[in-house]
C-alpha positions in Angstrom: -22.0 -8.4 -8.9 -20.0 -6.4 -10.8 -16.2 -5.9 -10.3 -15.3 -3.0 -12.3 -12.6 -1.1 -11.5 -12.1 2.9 -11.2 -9.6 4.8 -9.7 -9.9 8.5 -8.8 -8.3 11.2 -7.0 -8.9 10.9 -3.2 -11.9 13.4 -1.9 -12.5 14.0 1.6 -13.9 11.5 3.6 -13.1 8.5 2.1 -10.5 7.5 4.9 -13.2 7.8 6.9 -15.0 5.4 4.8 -12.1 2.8 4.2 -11.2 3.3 7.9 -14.8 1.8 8.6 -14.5 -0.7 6.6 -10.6 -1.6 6.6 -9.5 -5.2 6.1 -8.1 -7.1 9.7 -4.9 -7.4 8.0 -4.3 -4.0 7.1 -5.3 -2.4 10.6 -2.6 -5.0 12.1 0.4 -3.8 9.6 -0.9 0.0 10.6 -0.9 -0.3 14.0 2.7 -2.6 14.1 4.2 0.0 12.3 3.1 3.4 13.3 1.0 2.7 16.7 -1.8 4.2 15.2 -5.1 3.7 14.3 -6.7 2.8 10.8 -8.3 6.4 10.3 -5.0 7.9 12.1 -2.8 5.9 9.6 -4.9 6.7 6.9 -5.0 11.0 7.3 -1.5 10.7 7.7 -0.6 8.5 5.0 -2.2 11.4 2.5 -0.8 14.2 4.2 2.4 13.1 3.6 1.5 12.1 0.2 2.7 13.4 -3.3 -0.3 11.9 -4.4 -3.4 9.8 -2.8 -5.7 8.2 -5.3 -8.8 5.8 -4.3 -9.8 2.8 -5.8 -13.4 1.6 -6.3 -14.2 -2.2 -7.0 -17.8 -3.0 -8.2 -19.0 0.6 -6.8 -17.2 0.1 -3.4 -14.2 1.9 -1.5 -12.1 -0.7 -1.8 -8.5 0.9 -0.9 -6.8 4.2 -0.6 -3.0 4.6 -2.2 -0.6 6.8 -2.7 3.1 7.6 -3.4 5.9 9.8 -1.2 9.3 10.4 -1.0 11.6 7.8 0.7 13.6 8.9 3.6 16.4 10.0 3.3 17.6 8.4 6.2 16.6 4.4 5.3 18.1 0.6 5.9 16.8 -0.3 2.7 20.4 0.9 1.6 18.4 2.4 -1.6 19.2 6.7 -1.7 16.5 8.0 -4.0 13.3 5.8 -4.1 9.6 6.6 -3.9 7.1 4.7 -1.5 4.3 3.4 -2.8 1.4 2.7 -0.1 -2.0 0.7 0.0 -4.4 0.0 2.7 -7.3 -2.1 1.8 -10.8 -2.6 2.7 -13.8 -5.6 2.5 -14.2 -5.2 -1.1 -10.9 -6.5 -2.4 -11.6 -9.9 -1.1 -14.8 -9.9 -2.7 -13.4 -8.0 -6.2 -9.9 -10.2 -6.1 -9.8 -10.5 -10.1 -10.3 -6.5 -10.7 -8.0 -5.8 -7.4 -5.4 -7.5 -9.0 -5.4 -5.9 -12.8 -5.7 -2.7 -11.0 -2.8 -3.1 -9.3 -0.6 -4.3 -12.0 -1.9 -1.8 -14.1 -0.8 1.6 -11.2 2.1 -0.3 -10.1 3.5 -0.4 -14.3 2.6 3.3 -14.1 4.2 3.9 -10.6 7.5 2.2 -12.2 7.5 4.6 -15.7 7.4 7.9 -13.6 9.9 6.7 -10.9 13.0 3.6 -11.2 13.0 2.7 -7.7 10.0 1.9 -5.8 10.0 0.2 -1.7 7.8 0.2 1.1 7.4 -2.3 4.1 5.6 -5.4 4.6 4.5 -6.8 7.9 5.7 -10.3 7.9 2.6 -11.9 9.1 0.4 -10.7 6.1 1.3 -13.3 4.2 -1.4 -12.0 1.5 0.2 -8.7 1.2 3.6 -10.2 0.4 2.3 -12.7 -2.1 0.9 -9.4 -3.7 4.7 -7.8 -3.6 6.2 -10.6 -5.1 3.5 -11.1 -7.9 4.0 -7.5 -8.5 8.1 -8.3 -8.6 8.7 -6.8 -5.6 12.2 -8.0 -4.2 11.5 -9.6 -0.7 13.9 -8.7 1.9 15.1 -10.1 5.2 12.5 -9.0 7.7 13.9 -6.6 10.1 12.1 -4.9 13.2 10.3 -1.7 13.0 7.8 0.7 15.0 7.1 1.3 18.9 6.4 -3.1 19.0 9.7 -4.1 16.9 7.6 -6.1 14.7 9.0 -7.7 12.1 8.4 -6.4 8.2 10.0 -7.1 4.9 11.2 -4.4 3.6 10.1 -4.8 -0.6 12.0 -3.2 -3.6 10.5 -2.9 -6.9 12.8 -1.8 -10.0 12.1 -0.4 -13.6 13.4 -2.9 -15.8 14.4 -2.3 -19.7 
């Protein structure tokens, strides 16, 4: 099996695709947060979206990403930041090596065009925030968020040099 790595620019479809196919995880952090769906979350994580790439591991959807504005109203107590997002499907469990170069790789990127990167972590994924903090995110205090009040780490990643 191989577990080369592509990213491209997001086509139609493919949150239909990763929604089928979306890791347990990642529908729980959706639906905590936003009260929606995995497609829902998905189709309105790229419409608010700057950008909205997909990434392919060994041929496979494997996640959708993007990056948008932060708001301006935010307890992250950060006032100009972009928000890097990821949802995940199957395939980055079974690609973990090539998930993991990717992602160093966009987030490097992420941090050249922009100082200030956060976003929000459920704080039962305990996957997803071992990914922050390998990626030198700065792991907050969890504080409650969407229509539940379940907890999530807010997670700050800064340009350094």
């Amino acid at each position: 099996m191989t577990s080369e790595a592509r990213v491209r620019d997001y086509l139609a479809g493919d949150a239909e695709r990763l929604a089928a196919v979306m890791r347990p995880a990642d529908a729980a952090e959706v639906q905590a947060e936003t009260g929606h769906a995995p497609l829902e979350a998905l189709l309105e994580s790229v419409r608010v979206s700057r950008k909205t790439w997909a990434l392919e591991l060994g041929g496979e959807l494997a996640g959708i990403f993007g990056l948008r504005d932060g708001p301006r109203q935010s307890f992250l107590a950060q006032p100009d930041y972009m928000v890097p997002w990821l949802l995940t499907g199957a395939a980055v469990d079974r690609h973990r090596r090539a998930f993991w170069a990717t992602s160093r790789r966009v987030m490097g990127a992420f941090l050249e065009m922009y100082p200030v990167l956060a976003n929000l972590v459920d704080a039962r994924y305990a996957a997803a925030l071992r990914w922050a903090w390998r990626l030198g995110g700065e792991i907050h205090d969890a504080v409650p968020i969407g229509p539940s009040g379940a907890l999530f780490h807010p997670v700050i990643w800064r340009r350094h040099g």
